[in-house]
matplotlib code that plots the C-alpha trace (Angstrom):
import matplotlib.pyplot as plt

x = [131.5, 130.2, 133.4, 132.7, 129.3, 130.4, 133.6, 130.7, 128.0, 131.1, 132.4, 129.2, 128.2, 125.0, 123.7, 122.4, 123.4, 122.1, 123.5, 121.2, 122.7, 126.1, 124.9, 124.8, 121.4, 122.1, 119.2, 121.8, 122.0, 124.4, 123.4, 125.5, 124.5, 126.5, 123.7, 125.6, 122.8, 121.7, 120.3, 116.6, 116.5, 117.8, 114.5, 112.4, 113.1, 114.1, 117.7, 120.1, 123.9, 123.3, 126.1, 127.3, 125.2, 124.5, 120.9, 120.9, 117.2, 115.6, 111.7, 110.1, 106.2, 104.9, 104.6, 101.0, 99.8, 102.0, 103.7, 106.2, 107.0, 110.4, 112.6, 114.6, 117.2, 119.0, 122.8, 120.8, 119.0, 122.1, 121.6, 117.3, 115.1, 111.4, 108.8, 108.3, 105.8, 106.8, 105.9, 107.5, 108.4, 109.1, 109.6, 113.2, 113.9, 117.0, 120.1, 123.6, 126.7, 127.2, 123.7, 122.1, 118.7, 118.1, 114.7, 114.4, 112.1, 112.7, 111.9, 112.3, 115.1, 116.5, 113.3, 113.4, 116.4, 115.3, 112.7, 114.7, 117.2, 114.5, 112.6, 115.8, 115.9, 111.9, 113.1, 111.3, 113.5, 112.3, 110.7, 108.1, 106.7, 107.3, 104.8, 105.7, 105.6, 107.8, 110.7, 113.6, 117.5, 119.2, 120.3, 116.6, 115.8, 118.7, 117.6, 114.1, 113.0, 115.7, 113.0, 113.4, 110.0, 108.5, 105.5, 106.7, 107.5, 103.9, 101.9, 104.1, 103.9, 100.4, 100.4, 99.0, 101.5, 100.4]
y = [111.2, 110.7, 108.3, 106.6, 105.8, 104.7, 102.4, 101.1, 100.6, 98.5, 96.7, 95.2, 95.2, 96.9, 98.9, 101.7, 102.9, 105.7, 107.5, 106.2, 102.6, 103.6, 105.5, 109.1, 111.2, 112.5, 112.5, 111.3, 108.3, 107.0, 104.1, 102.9, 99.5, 98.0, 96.0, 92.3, 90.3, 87.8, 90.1, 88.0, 89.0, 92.4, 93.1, 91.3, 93.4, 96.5, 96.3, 98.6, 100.1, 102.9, 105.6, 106.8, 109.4, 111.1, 111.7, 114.3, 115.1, 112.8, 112.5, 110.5, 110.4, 107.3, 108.0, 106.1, 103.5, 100.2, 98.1, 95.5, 92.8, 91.1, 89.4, 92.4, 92.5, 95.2, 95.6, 96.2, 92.9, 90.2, 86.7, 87.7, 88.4, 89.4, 90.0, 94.0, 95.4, 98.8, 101.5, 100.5, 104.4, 107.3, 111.2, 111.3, 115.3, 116.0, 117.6, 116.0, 116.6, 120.0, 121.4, 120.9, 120.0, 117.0, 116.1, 112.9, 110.2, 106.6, 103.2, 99.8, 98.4, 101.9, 103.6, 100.2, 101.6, 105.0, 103.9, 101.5, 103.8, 106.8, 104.8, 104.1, 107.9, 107.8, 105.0, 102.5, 99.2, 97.2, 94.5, 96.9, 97.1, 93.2, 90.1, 88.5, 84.9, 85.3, 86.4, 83.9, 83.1, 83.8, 80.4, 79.4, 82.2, 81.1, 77.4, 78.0, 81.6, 82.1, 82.8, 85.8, 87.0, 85.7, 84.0, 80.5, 81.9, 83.3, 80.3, 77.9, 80.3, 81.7, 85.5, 87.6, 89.8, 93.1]
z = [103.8, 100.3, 99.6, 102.8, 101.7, 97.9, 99.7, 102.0, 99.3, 96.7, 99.6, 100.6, 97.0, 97.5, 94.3, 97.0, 100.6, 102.5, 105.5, 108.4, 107.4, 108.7, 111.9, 110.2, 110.4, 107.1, 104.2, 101.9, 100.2, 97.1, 94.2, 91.5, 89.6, 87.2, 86.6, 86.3, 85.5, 82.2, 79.6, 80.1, 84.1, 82.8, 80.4, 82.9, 86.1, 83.6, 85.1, 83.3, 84.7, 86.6, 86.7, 90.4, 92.1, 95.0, 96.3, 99.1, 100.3, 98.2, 97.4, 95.2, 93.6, 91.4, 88.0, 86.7, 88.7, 87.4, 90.0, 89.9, 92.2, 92.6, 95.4, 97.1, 99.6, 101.8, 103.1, 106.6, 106.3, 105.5, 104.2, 103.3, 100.4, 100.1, 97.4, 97.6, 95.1, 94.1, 91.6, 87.9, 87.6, 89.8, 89.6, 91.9, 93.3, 95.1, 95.2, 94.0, 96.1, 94.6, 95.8, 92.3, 91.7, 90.6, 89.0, 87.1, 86.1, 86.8, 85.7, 86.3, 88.9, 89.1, 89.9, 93.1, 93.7, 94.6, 96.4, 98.9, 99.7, 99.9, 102.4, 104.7, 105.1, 106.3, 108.4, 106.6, 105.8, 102.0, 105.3, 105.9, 102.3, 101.6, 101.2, 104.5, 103.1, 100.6, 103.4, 102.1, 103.2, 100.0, 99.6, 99.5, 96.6, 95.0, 95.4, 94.8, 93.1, 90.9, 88.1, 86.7, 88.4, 91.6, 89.9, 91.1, 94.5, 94.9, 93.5, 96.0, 99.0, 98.4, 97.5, 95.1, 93.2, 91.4]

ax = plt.figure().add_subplot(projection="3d")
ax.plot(x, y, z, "-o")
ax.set_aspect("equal")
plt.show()
């Protein structure tokens, strides 16, 4: 099931997948990032390659109180974006595949990560957390909000970002 999910997760190319996505009431969820972006997005957004992992019973806990706000999308959610303030860094426990525990600390666009595909298995989709004006096609973030943060995004479409 776990290389179901990782097929799934490259095939889509999603950085994160977890089970309820694909039908399976499992709290297991994968993320991998190879983290393909311009190195000025890349120490924006703290974006950095992520090896492949397996998260089974995941929690997660902010670390301090810093947020960060950036366009997000989901392989649930096809063809749309939206602003989602989360925490910048994030204490991650689980278990890997092999039943070990897994206790790590998190930052930047891995530390999103975790938290998106964490939320899927509370049944909470990345809509649910996001600033409801900034909800975009991605040709129109691509068009439009291509920034490396969503400053122009929320001056044009009238939001407050963290």
């Amino acid at each position: 099931f776990v290389e179901a999910l990782r097929l799934t997760m490259h095939a889509a190319r999603g950085v994160g997948l977890a089970a309820p996505q694909v039908g399976v009431e499992l709290r297991i969820a994968v993320l991998e990032d190879p983290a393909p972006v311009p190195e000025e997005i890349a120490a924006i957004r703290g974006r950095r390659p992520q090896p492949f992992r397996v998260l089974v019973n995941p929690a997660y806990e902010p670390v301090g109180t810093a947020r960060a706000a950036f366009f997000e999308g989901c392989l649930s959610v096809p063809g749309w974006q939206a602003v989602v303030a989360r925490h910048a860094e994030v204490r991650l426990r689980a278990e890997d595949e092999q039943g070990r525990p897994v206790d790590e600390v998190f930052t930047g666009w891995p530390a999103r990560i975790v938290q998106h595909e964490t939320d899927h298995l509370d049944g909470m989709l990345y809509l649910d957390r996001a600033e409801p004006r900034s909800l975009s096609t991605n040709e129109a973030v691509a068009a439009l909000w291509s920034q490396p943060t969503p400053a122009t995004a929320a001056t044009a479409l009238g939001f407050e970002l963290p």
